[in-house]
C-alpha positions, 0 to 999 in steps of 0.5 A: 350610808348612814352617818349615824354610823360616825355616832355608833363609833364616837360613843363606843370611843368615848365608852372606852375612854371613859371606862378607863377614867373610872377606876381612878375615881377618888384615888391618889394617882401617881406620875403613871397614874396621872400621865395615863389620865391625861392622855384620855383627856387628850384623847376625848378631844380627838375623838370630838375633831375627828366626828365633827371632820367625819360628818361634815366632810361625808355630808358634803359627798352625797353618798351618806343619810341621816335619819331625815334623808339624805344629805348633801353638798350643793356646790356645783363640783362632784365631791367624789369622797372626805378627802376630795371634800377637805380639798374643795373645803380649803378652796373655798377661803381665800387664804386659809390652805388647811382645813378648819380646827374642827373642835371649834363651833365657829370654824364647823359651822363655817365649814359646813356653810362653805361646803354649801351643805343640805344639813348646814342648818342643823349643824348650826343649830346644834354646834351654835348652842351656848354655852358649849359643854366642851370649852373647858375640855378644849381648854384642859387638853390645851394646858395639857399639851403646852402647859403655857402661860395663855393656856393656865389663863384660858383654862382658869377662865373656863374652869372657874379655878382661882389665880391662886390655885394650882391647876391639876388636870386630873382634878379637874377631869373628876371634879363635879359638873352640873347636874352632879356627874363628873366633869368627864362624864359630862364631856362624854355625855354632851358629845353624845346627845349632840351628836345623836341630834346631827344624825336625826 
């Protein structure tokens, strides 16, 4: 199997999403408005784990491809499928016993040196770039989820907002990035390109 199909399903993923962002552009949003928004932001942070999970996980089985060939684990166990491999993952820390957070760069590319695998360097290569375009989205989904004092720090450092400021997720979510698109579109257009590259 192809894991460019893992590719076809992010960007269909985040069309949708993104899709929904859009007719609240430049509006003033009410408390439904806003609730509805930052659940898609949640939810393009999800859809990022769990392609990051899918590819690493499949990788390791010896049953996917990417452009390149195939790919593969080569430690010396036969990893049947995904679940088998997050269990042959976990086994390979020495006190970690669940898999890695997989929105975190250092803890994918890790998991894929530990999983031995034939694409680790790629994966390294692209998950490694710095700076990494989906900081401030982690840190947005997290003042989301917990609205707590580390996550308002962690935030306004990734966002640049001022300690002044209050911080507005939905704001942020439209604000402009660099290169002049939103910040949404920029998440989603990052998410693509790094993941058209893995699957090369």
């Amino acid at each position: 199997m192809q894991l460019e199909r893992h590719t076809w399903r992010l960007e269909n993923r985040l069309d949708a999403l993104t899709g929904s962002l859009k007719p609240f552009e430049g509006k003033s949003l009410s408390a439904g408005d806003t609730f509805v928004v930052e659940r898609i932001i949640i939810q393009m942070q999800i859809e990022w784990e769990h392609f990051v999970r899918a590819l690493i996980l499949d990788s390791a089985t010896g049953r996917h491809s990417t452009r390149s060939g195939p790919v593969a684990s080569t430690l010396p166990v036969k990893i049947r499928n995904r679940e088998h491999a997050g269990h042959v993952l976990i086994a390979q820390y020495k006190k970690r016993t669940n898999e890695p957070d997989w929105y975190l760069p250092d803890d994918a590319i890790a998991a894929a040196g530990k999983l031995s695998l034939t694409n680790e360097k790629k994966i390294a290569a692209e998950l490694g770039v710095t700076p990494w375009g989906l900081s401030d989205l982690r840190h947005l989904r997290n003042f989301i989820s917990h609205r707590s004092g580390r996550s308002a720090i962690n935030l306004r450092n990734a966002t640049a907002v001022a300690k002044a400021d209050p911080i507005i997720p939905t704001a942020l979510c439209y604000e402009y990035a660099l290169g002049g698109m939103r910040r949404y579109e920029s998440w989603a257009g990052f998410m693509k390109g790094v993941a058209k590259r893995l699957v090369d």
